[in-house]
C-alpha positions as CSV (number, residue, x, y, z in Angstrom):
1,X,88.4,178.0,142.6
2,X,88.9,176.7,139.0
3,X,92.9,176.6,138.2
4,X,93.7,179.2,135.2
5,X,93.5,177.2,131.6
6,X,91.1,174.4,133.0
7,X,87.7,174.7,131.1
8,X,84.7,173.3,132.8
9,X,82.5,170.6,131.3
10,X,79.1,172.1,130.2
11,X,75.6,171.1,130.2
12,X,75.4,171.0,126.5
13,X,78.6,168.7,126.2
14,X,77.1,165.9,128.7
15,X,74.1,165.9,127.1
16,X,75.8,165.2,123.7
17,X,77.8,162.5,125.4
18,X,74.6,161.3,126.8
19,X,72.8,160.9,123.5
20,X,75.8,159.4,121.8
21,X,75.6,156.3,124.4
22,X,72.3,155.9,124.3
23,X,72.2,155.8,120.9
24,X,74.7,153.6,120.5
25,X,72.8,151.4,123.2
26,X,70.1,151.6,121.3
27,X,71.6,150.1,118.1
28,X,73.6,147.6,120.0
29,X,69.6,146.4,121.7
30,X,68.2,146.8,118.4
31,X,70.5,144.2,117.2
32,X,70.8,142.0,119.8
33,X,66.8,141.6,119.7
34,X,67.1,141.1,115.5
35,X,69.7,138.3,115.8
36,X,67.3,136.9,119.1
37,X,64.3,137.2,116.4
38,X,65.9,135.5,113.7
39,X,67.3,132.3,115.5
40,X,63.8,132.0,117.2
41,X,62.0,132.2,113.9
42,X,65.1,129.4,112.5
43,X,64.0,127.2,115.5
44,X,60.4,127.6,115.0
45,X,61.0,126.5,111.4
46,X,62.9,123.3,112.4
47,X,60.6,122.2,114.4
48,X,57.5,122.4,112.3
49,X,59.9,120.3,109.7
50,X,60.3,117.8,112.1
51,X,57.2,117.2,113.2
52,X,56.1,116.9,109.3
53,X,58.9,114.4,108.8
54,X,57.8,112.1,112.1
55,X,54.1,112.9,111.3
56,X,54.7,111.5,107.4
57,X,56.5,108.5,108.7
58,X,55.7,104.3,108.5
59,X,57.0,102.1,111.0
60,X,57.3,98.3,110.3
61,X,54.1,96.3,112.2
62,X,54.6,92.5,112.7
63,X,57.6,90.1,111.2
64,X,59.4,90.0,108.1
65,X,59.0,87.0,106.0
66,X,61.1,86.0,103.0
67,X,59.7,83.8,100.3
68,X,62.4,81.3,99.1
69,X,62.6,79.6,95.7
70,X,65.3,77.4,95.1
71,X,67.3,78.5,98.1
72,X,67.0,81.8,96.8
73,X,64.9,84.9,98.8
74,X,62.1,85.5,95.8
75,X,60.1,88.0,97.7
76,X,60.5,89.7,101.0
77,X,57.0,90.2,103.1
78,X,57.3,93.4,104.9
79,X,54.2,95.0,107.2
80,X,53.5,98.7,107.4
81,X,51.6,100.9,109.3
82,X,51.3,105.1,109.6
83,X,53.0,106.4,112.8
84,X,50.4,107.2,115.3
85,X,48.5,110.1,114.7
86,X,50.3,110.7,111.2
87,X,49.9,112.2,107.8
88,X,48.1,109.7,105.0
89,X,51.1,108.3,103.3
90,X,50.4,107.5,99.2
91,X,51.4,104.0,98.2
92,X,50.4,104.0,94.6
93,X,52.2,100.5,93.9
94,X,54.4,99.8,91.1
95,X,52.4,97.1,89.7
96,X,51.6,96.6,86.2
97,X,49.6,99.8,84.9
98,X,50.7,101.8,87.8
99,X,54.7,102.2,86.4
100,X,55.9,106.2,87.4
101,X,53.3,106.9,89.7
102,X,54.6,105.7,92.7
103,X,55.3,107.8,95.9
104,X,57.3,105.5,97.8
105,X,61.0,103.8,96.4
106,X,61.8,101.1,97.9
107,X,65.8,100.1,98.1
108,X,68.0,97.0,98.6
109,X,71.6,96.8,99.2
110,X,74.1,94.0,100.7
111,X,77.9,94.2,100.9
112,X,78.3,94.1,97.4
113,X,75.4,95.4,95.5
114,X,72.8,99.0,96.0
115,X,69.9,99.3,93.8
116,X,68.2,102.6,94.8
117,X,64.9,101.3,93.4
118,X,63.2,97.7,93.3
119,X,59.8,96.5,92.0
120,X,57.2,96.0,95.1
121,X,53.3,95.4,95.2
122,X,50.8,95.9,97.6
123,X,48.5,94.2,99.8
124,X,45.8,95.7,101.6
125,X,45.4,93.5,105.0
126,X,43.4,96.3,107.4
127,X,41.8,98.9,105.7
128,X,38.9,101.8,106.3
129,X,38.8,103.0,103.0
130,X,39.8,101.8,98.9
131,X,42.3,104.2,98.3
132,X,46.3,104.0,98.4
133,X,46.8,106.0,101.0
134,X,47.9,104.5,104.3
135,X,45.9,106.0,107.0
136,X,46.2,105.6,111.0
137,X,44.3,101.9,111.6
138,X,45.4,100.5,108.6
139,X,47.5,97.7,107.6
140,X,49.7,97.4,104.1
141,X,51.7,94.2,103.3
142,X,54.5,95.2,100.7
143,X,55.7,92.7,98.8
144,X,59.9,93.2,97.3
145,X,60.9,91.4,94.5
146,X,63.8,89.8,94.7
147,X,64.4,87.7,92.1
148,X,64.6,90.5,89.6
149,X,67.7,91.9,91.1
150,X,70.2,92.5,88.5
151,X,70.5,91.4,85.0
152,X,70.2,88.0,82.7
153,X,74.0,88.2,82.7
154,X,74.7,88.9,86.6
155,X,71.5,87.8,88.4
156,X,72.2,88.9,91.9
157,X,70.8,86.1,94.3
158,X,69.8,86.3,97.8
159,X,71.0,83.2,99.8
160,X,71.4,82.0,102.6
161,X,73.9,83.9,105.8
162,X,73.5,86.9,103.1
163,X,72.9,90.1,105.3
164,X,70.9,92.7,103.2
165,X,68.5,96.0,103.8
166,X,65.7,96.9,102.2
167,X,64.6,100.9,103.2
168,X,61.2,101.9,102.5
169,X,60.9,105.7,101.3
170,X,58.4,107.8,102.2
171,X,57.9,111.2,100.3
172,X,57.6,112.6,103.6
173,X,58.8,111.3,107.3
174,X,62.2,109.2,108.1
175,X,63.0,106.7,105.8
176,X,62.3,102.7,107.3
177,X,65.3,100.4,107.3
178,X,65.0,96.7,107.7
179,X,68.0,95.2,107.8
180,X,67.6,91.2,107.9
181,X,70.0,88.0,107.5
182,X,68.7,84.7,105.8
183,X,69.3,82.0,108.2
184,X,71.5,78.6,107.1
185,X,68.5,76.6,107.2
186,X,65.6,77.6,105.2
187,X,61.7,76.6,104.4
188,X,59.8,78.2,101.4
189,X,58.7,80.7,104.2
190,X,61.2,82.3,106.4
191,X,60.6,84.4,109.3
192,X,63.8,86.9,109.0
193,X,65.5,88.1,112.5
């Protein structure tokens, strides 16, 4: 039956053909499971970094005042509170005696001018304990200096139908912008939309 010069396939040559794909099978599983393993470890990863940075966050509680002093914003009132069920954030202020041991920066820009870090104090309005750490239930009032903006040669002022922000920065968690405008008509107080 077999034609003269035609060799038959034997046992042993399928079986090495046999163990050649499933070995390359094998590597090409061994692989694809690797690659699977690493992106699910990279997305695990991401999203305990995101929930530290929402779970370190502040968001702004109540209105924005601006303290005015010669038609100039002086100080700029700004109420904070921890995210809801969020890390301790450390406000160590930069008042007298507590200069470079601040964890927060605090920034101000306008069209024309960024200063990555301005003076600010703080005022505790709620609190369940004495330290500087803003814990879930509490209340912080920080207070931005203004009228320090600048130097004695170009004092930067802060008028009125001036558009500025002021971000508050967090070691940890999203930063806070408040962007505000000074209305045409201002009191010594000023409730800032």
């Amino acid at each position: 039956m077999s034609k003269k010069g035609q060799k038959g396939i034997t046992g042993l040559e399928t079986a090495i053909v046999l163990i050649a794909f499933v070995m390359v099978a094998s590597v090409f599983a061994y692989v694809v499971l690797s690659a699977g393993l690493f992106s699910s470890q990279k997305a695990k990863e991401a999203v305990y970094q995101g929930m530290a940075q929402t779970s370190g966050s502040v968001c702004l509680k109540g209105n924005v005042f601006a303290k005015m002093a010669e038609g100039y914003v002086a100080e700029v009132y700004i109420p904070i509170a921890a995210v809801s069920a969020g890390n301790p954030i450390d406000f160590t202020d930069t008042s007298p005696g507590n200069e470079g041991k601040t964890k927060v920066a605090v920034s101000y820009s306008d069209s024309s001018h960024f200063f990555p870090k301005v003076d600010w104090t703080l005022e505790k309005v709620i609190t369940v304990n004495d330290d500087n750490l803003l814990d879930e239930n509490e209340l912080f009032l920080i207070k931005v200096n203004l009228s320090s903006l600048g130097d004695e040669e170009n004092p930067v002022k802060v008028s009125s139908y001036q558009r500025f922000l002021i971000e508050v920065k967090p070691p940890t968690g999203a930063v806070l912008p408040i962007e505000r405008s000074i209305p045409g008509r201002v009191n010594d107080l000023v409730n800032l939309y």
